[in-house]
Every structure is written in structure tokens, then in C-alpha cells.
C-alpha positions as CSV (number, residue, x, y, z in Angstrom):
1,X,-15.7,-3.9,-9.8
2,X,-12.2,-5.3,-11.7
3,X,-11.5,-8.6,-9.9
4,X,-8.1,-8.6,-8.9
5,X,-5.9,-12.2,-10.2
6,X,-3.1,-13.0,-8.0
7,X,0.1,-13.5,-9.9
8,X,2.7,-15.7,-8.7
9,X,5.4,-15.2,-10.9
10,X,8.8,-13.6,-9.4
11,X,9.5,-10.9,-12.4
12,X,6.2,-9.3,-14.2
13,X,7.2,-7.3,-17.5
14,X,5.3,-6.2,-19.9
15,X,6.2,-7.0,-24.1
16,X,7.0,-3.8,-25.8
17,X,3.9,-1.7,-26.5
18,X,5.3,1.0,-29.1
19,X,8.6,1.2,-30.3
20,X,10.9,4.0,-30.0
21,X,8.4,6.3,-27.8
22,X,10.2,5.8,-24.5
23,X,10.9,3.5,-21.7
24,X,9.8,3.0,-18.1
25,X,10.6,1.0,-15.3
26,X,8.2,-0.3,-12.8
27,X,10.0,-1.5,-9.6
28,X,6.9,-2.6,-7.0
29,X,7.3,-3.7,-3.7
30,X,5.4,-7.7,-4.3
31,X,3.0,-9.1,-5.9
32,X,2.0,-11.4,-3.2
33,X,-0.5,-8.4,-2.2
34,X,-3.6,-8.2,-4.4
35,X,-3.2,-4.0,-3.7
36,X,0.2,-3.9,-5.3
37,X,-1.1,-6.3,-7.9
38,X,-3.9,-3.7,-8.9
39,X,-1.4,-1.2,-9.1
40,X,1.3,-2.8,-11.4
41,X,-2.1,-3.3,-13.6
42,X,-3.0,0.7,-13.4
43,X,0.5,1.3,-14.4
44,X,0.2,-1.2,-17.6
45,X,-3.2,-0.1,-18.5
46,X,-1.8,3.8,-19.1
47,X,1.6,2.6,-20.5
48,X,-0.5,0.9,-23.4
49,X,-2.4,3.9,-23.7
50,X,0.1,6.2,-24.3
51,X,2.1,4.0,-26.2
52,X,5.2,3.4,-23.7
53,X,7.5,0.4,-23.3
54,X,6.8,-0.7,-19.3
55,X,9.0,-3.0,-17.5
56,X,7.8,-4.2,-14.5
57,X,9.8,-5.8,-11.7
58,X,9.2,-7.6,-8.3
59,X,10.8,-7.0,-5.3
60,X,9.7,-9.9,-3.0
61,X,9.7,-7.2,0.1
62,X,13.8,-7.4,-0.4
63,X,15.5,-4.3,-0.2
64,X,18.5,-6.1,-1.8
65,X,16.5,-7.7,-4.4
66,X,14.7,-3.9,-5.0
67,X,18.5,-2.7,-5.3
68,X,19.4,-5.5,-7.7
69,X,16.3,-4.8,-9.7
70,X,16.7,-1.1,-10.0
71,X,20.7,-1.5,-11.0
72,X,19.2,-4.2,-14.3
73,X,17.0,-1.7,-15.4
74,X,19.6,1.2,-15.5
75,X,21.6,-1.0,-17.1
76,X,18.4,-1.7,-19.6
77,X,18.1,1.9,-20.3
78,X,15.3,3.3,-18.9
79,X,13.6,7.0,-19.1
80,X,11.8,6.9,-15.9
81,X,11.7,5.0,-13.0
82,X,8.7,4.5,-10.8
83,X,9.5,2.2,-7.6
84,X,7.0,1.3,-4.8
85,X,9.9,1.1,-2.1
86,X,9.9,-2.1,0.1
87,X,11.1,0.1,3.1
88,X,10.9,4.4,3.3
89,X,14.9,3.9,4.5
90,X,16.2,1.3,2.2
91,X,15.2,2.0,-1.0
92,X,17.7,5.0,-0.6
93,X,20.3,2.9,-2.2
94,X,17.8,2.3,-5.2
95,X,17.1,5.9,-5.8
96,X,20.6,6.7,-5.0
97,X,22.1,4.4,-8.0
98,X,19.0,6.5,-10.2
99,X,20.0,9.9,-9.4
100,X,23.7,9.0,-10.6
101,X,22.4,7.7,-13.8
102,X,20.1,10.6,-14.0
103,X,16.9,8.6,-14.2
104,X,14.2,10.7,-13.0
105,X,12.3,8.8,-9.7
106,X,8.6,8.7,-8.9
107,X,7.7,7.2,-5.9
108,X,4.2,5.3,-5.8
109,X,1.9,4.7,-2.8
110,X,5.5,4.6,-0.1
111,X,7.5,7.2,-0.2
112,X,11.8,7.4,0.4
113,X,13.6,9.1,2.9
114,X,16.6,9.8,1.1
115,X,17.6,10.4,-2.5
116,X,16.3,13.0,-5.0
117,X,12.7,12.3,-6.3
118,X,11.2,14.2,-8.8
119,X,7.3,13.7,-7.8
120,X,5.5,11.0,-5.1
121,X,2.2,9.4,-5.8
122,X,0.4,8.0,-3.3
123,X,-3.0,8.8,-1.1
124,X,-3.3,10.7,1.9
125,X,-2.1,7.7,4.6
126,X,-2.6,10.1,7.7
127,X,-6.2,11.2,6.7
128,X,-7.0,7.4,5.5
129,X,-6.1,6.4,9.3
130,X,-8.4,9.8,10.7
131,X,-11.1,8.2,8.9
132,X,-10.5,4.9,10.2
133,X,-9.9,6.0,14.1
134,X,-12.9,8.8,13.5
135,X,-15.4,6.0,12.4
136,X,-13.8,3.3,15.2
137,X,-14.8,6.4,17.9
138,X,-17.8,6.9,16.5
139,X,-19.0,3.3,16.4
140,X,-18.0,2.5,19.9
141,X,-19.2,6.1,21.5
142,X,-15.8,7.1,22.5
143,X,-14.9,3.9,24.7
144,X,-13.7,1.0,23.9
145,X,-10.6,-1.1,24.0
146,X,-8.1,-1.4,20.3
147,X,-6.1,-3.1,18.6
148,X,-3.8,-1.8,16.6
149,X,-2.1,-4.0,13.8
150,X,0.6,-2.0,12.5
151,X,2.6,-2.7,8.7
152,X,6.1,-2.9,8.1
153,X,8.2,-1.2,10.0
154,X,9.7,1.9,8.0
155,X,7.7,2.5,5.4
156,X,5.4,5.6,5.3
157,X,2.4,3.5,4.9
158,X,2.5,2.3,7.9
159,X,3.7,5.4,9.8
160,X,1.4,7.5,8.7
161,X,-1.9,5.0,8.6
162,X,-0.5,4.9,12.6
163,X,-0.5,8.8,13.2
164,X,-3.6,9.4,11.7
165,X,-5.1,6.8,13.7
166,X,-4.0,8.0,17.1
167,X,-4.6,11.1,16.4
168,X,-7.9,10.6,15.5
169,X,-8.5,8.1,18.8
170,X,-6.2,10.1,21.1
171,X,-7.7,10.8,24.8
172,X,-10.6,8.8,23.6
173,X,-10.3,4.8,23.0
174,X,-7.5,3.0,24.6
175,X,-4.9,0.8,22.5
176,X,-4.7,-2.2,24.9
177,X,-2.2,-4.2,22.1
178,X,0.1,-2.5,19.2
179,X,2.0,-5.0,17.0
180,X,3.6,-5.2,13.5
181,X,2.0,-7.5,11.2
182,X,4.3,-6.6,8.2
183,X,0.8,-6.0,6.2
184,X,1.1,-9.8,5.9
185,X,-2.6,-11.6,6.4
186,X,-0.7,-14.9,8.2
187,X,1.0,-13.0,10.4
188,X,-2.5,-10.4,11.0
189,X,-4.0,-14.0,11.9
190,X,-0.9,-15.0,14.4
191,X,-0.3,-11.8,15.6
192,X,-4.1,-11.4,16.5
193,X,-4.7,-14.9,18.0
194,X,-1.6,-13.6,20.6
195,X,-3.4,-11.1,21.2
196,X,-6.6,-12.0,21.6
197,X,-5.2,-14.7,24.4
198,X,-3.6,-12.1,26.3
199,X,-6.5,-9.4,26.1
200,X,-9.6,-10.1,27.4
201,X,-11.5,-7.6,26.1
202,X,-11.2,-6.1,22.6
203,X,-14.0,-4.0,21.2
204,X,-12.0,-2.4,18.0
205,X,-9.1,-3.8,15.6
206,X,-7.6,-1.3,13.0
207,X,-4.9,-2.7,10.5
208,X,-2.9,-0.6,8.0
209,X,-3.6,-2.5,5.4
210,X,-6.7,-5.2,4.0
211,X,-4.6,-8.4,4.5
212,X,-3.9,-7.8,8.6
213,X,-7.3,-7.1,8.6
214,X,-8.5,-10.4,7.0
215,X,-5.9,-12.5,9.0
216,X,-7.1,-10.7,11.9
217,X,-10.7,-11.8,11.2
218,X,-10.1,-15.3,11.0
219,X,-8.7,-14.9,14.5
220,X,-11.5,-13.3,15.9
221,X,-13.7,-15.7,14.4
222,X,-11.6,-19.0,15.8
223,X,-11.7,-17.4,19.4
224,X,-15.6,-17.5,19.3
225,X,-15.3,-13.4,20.1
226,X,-18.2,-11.2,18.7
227,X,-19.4,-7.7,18.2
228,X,-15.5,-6.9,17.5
229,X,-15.5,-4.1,14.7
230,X,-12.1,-4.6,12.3
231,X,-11.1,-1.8,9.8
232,X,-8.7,-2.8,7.0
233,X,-7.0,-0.4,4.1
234,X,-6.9,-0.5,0.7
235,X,-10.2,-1.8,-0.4
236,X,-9.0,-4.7,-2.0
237,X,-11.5,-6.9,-3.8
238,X,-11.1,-9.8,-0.8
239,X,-11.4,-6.6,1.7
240,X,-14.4,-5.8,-0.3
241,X,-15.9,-9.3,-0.5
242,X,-15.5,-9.6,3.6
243,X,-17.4,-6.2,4.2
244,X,-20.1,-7.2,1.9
245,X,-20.9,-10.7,3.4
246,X,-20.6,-9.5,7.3
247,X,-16.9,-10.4,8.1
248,X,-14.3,-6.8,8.2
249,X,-16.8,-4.1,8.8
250,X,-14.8,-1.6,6.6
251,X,-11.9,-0.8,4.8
252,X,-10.4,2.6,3.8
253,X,-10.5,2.7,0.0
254,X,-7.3,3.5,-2.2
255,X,-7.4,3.7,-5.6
256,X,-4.1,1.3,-6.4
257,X,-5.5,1.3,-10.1
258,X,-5.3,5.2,-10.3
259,X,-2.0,5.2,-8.6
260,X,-0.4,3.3,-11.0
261,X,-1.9,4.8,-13.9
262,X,-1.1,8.3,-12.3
263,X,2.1,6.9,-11.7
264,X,2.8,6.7,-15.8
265,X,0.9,9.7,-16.6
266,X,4.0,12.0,-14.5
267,X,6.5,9.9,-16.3
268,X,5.0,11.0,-19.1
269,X,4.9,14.5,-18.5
270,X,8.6,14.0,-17.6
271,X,10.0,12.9,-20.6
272,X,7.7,15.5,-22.4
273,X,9.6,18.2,-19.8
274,X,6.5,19.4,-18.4
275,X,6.5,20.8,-14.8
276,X,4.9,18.1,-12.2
277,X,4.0,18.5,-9.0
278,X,6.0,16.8,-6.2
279,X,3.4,15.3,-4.6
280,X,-0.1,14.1,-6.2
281,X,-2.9,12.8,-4.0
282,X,-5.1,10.3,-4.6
283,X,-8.6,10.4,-2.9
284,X,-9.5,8.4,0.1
285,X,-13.4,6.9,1.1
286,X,-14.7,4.5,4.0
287,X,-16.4,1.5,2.5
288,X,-18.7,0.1,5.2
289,X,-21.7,-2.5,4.4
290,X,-24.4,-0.2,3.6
């Protein structure tokens, strides 16, 4: 597997890759997530392939700064842009200021709740959180008491990681704690040593994304708890690592590397002024320690 390299700088670009065959802009969420990280890397990876100029752009998790960033590369000149929104509500603005400039908008892994989009990229989030409550039932013989760590407020990741989830759980394990953890691994490890004080008994955590589920870990393991089974999302390489050596005992795999590369290869078909679809799913799997 690719091991993921943390970058900490605030603005990623990438130097011009072919001259005159078209620009894109890259607008993602952070790259203080190893997930969004992989993605920004899929994206590059297909822009060089095809022989486009990619700009890439962090957000910091600020809608403002998202704004800000989408405005410069209007102003820049670009063909396409593909944005992984900060928040489903706020990036309206964004796409907003696109639509006026005519800039055609694909939406990767989060969708938008408002403004025109031309095609959204992203996996299945409800089935991803089935599969998660589905394999949480099955582990625990349909009783047992969850925690549920839920990601930032607004965004479709974390809304529809949630439904799936309950739906899949629903008359059948009981949700004793629910609690944003802004798919931040500090606050999963704050948020679950709270928790953990206030519940005595927890037999389950699910987290919408990897980090929660990792911060959430390290809780569990300062309380002295056992026999606790955590499910992450995203498959991460760290997520990956944990399942491997006995610490998260699964994560729902994404493919951030396909959704960025996917992510170019619409843009592409775009400017060509081919028909794409408006919504292209990515494949989902449960990676558990076999």
C-alpha cells in the first residue's frame, strides 16, 4: 500500500504539467487529514497523466478561507473547478461565485447543498455506515451499548455515515452517547475519555471517519477498558496500521486516491464537452484484521 506523507504546508499547487492544454483548480477541505491528503495526490497523479495544469488549494476547514480560495482561482483563470467543501451549507458561496464565472463545479467526497454542480464524486456514505452498523450488530449479536462519534456538523459525510449507521443498528443496539468530533483525532480522544467517564458500559464505538476512531482508541486504552470493538472510515494508512496490529478493529475503506483521480478524469470529459454523469460512485469494503 502507498504510504501516505503528511504535508504541512498551508497552500499545495502543483508547477505546470503541460502548457496550453487546460486548467484546473483543486480547492480541498485540509491537509491536516492523511484522507484528504491521498486525495489531493489522486487528483495530481491523473492531472500529470493527461497532461493538465492542477492548482491545488487548502482550506484549513474555513469556509471563509474556501471562499477566498475559490474567488483567487477564478481570478487565475481556471477551466474546472473541483472543491472538497469544508461544510455541505457553506461552500454555497464558493460554488455560487463559480456558477457566475461559469466555471463548471465538481464536488469530491462532500457534496453542496446549494449552487449548480455539474457532477459529485464521492462513495456511497450511507451504505459505508450500513456496513459499519451491520458488522457492529453482527459482532456483538444484536446487543450491546454504542458510541457514536459523529464528524462535522453539516457536511454530508457525516450525515450520511450517521443514517446509514442507524439505520443499519436501529431497534437493535442502543446508542448510549452521540457526539461531534469534527473528524478531528484530538477531539475523538477528548470527546471519548468524556464519555467513557460518564458511561459505564460501552461495548461498540463507530466514528465517521479514521482519525475519531484513532483518538477514540487511545481513550479506550488510557481507561484500562477492554473487549471494546471501534470502527473508523476511510482506511487511511494509520487506520490500516491500527487494524493490523490489534488496536481499531476495522475501518470502512474509501478509495481517496480514486476519488481524486476520478475527480480530474470528469473535468476532463468536461472541457472535452462530453456528457458526465451527475453523480459517480466510488466502491466501499470493510477492512477487518483477517
Amino acid at each position: 500500500m502507498k504510504k501516505i506523507f503528511i504535508m504541512s504546508a498551508l497552500i499545495f499547487g502543483l508547477f505546470t504539467v503541460s502548457q496550453g492544454a487546460g486548467k484546473i483548480g483543486l480547492v480541498v477541505s485540509t491537509q491536516d487529514n492523511p484522507f484528504f491528503v491521498t486525495l489531493k495526490e489522486g487528483a495530481e497523479e491523473k492531472a500529470k497523466e493527461l497532461g493538465y495544469d492542477l492548482v491545488v488549494l487548502d482550506s484549513q476547514n474555513d469556509p471563509s478561507k474556501e471562499l477566498g480560495n475559490v474567488e483567487d482561482l477564478l481570478v487565475k483563470g481556471i477551466d474546472v473547478l473541483l472543491i472538497n467543501p469544508t461544510d455541505s451549507d457553506a461552500v454555497g458561496a464558493a460554488i455560487k461565485a463559480a456558477n457566475r464565472a461559469k466555471v463548471p463545479v465538481v464536488t469530491l467526497d462532500r457534496g453542496a447543498n446549494s449552487g449548480k454542480i455539474t457532477s459529485h464524486v464521492a462513495s456511497d456514505n450511507i451504505a459505508g455506515g450500513f456496513l459499519a452498523g451491520e458488522f457492529l450488530e453482527k459482532e456483538l449479536n444484536g446487543k450491546g451499548k454504542i458510541v457514536e462519534l459523529e464528524g462535522i456538523p453539516g457536511t454530508t459525510a457525516a450525515r450520511d455515515r450517521g443514517k446509514g449507521f442507524n439505520d443499519a443498528i436501529s431497534g437493535k443496539l442502543d446508542v448510549v452517547a452521540r457526539q461531534t468530533a469534527d473528524f478531528d483525532r484530538t477531539k475523538g480522544l477528548t470527546v471519548m475519555e468524556n464519555i467513557l467517564q460518564a458511561q459505564p458500559e460501552v461495548n461498540g464505538i463507530f466514528a465517521h471517519n479514521d482519525e475519531m476512531a484513532l483518538g477514540a482508541l487511545k481513550a479506550v486504552e488510557s481507561s484500562g477498558r477492554k473487549n471494546i470493538i471501534i470502527i473508523g472510515f476511510d482506511a487511511t494508512s494509520d487506520a490500516i496500521k491500527s487494524v493490523k496490529d490489534g488496536g481499531i478493529t476495522g475501518t470502512v475503506a474509501q478509495k481517496p486516491l480514486k476519488i481524486g483521480s476520478m475527480g480530474v478524469e470528469i473535468a476532463d470529459k468536461i472541457m472535452k464537452k462530453e456528457k458526465v454523469d451527475a453523480n459517480i460512485p466510488v466502491e466501499l469494503e470493510l477492512i477487518i484484521k483477517n
